[in-house]
C-alpha positions, 0 to 999 in steps of 0.5 A: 133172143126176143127182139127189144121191140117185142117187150117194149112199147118206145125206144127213147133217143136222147140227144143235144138240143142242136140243129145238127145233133137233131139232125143226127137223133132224127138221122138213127130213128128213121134207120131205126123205123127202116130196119124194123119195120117200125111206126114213128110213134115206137120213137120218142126223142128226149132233148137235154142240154149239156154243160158244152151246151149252156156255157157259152162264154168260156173256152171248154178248156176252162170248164172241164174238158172231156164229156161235156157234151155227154154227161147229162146224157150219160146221167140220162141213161144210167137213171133210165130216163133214155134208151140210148143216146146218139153222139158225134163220136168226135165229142165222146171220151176214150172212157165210158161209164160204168156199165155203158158201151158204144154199141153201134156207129154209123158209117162215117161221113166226110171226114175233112174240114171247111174253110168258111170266109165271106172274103177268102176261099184258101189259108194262103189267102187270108190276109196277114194278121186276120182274125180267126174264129174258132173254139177247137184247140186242134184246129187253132194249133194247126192254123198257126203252124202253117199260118202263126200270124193269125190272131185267134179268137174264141168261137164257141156255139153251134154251127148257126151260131158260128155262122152268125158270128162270121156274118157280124165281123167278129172274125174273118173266117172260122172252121166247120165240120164237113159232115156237120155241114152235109147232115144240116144240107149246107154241103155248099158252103165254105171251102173243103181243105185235104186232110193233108191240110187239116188232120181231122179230129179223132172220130170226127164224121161219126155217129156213136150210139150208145146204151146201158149194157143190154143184150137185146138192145144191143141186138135191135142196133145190129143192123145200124152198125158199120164195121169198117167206120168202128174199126177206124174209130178203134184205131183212133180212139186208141191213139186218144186214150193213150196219149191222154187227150182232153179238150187241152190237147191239139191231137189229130188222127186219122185212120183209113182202109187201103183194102184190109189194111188200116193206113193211120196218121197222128199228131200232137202239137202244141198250143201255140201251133209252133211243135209238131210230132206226126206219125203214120202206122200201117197194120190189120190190129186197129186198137194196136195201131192207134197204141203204137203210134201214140206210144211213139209220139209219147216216146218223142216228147209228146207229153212236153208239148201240152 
């Protein structure tokens, strides 16, 4: 098969218009450049803004749920504005599009949480009734089960906004991605908290790049893609899609390797943070790991507590 490169003059990398998520677009062309030997200028980098993006002042919850941080970006590439667009997998739904695929992940990043206070550096020691920031229902229902005297408020934006929020006394303190952190060079900042803590998003750390069904394109990405993380995000994924999770639903998961074994962990909780069901699958099939945990969790109610 002729290589994409051959045939084509620029490989156009869509992507959101963040720091992080230029970061991640810059990230995916420089592996690129190294893994064909390419120029910069074969590159292009197209930015859009999605609706997660530009709808700032309501919870995603109150604007559509999953994709909004990939629509305009899905329509971008099915009209062929793109060649492929690069996503935090964390923000991709379980259902692609007609006609596109995820044809390459990246290694997975820290996959753990960072407590970010100008006052504390532990859970157990924010005061009682303190102010938390956050936008995720994930980590507003987990922070409650363990601690439900905080009082939750919304924190929507990137990660320089957040901070900035945090630094102008909306809230005592939020909640960052470790990876997101690491990619912006901030691996300094906050307090990491164990996946024991905070069970993290489904997919969160990884990198997903994602085109229109494209034998040569597909090829051209071979060498980015890392197997060990697609089988992790499988697993997950699959917990996700079966459970029915949308940006209304406190769902957490995490699949690792203990040698060719997939260690996998699950749970759904309420909004409130007061229910919790949690599960944990060890097996070598990652899509049948992640169908069995959420089929148990949906056996014991799961479905009542969203």
């Amino acid at each position: 098969m002729a290589s994409w490169f051959d045939r084509n003059a620029t490989l156009r990398i869509g992507t959101r218009g963040s720091a992080l998520a230029l970061a991640q677009a810059h990230q995916v062309r420089d592996l690129l450049i190294d893994a064909h030997g390419l120029p910069a200028d074969r590159f292009a980098i197209e930015v859009l803004k999605t609706t997660g993006d530009a709808v700032l002042d309501r919870p995603l919850s109150e604007i559509g749920g999953k994709g909004l941080f990939t629509k305009e970006l899905d329509a971008a590439l099915a009209a062929g504005r793109i060649d492929i667009a690069v996503h935090s997998m964390k923000d991709v739904p379980t259902v692609l599009p007609d006609g596109m695929a995820i044809t390459a992940v990246l290694p997975r990043e820290d996959v753990r949480d960072v407590l970010v206070s100008d006052h504390v550096n532990a859970l157990d020691a924010l005061p009682h009734g303190a102010v938390f920031g956050t936008s995720s229902l994930r980590r507003r229902a987990q922070l409650l089960n363990r601690r439900p005297d905080l009082r939750m408020v919304e924190f929507r934006g990137n990660v320089q906004t957040r901070l900035q929020k945090l630094a102008d006394g909306v809230a005592t303190a939020t909640i960052l991605a470790r990876a997101g952190l690491n990619r912006l060079g901030q691996s300094e900042l906050g307090t990491t908290l164990s996946v024991d803590t905070l069970l993290p998003a489904v997919a969160q750390g990884v990198i997903g790049i994602q085109q229109r069904h494209n034998g040569a394109l597909s090829e051209a990405l071979a060498p980015l893609h890392h197997a060990a993380t697609a089988a992790q995000v499988t697993a997950e994924r699959a917990f996700l899609r079966i459970l029915d999770g949308s940006c209304r639903t406190p769902i957490a998961a995490l699949a690792r390797f203990e040698g060719d074994t997939i260690q996998f962990t699950g749970e759904v909780l309420s909004p409130d943070g007061a229910r919790v069901l949690r599960t944990g699958r060890v097996g070598d099939d990652p899509a049948r790991v992640g169908v069995d945990a959420a089929q148990e969790l949906l056996a014991l109610g799961a479905a009542n507590l969203y």
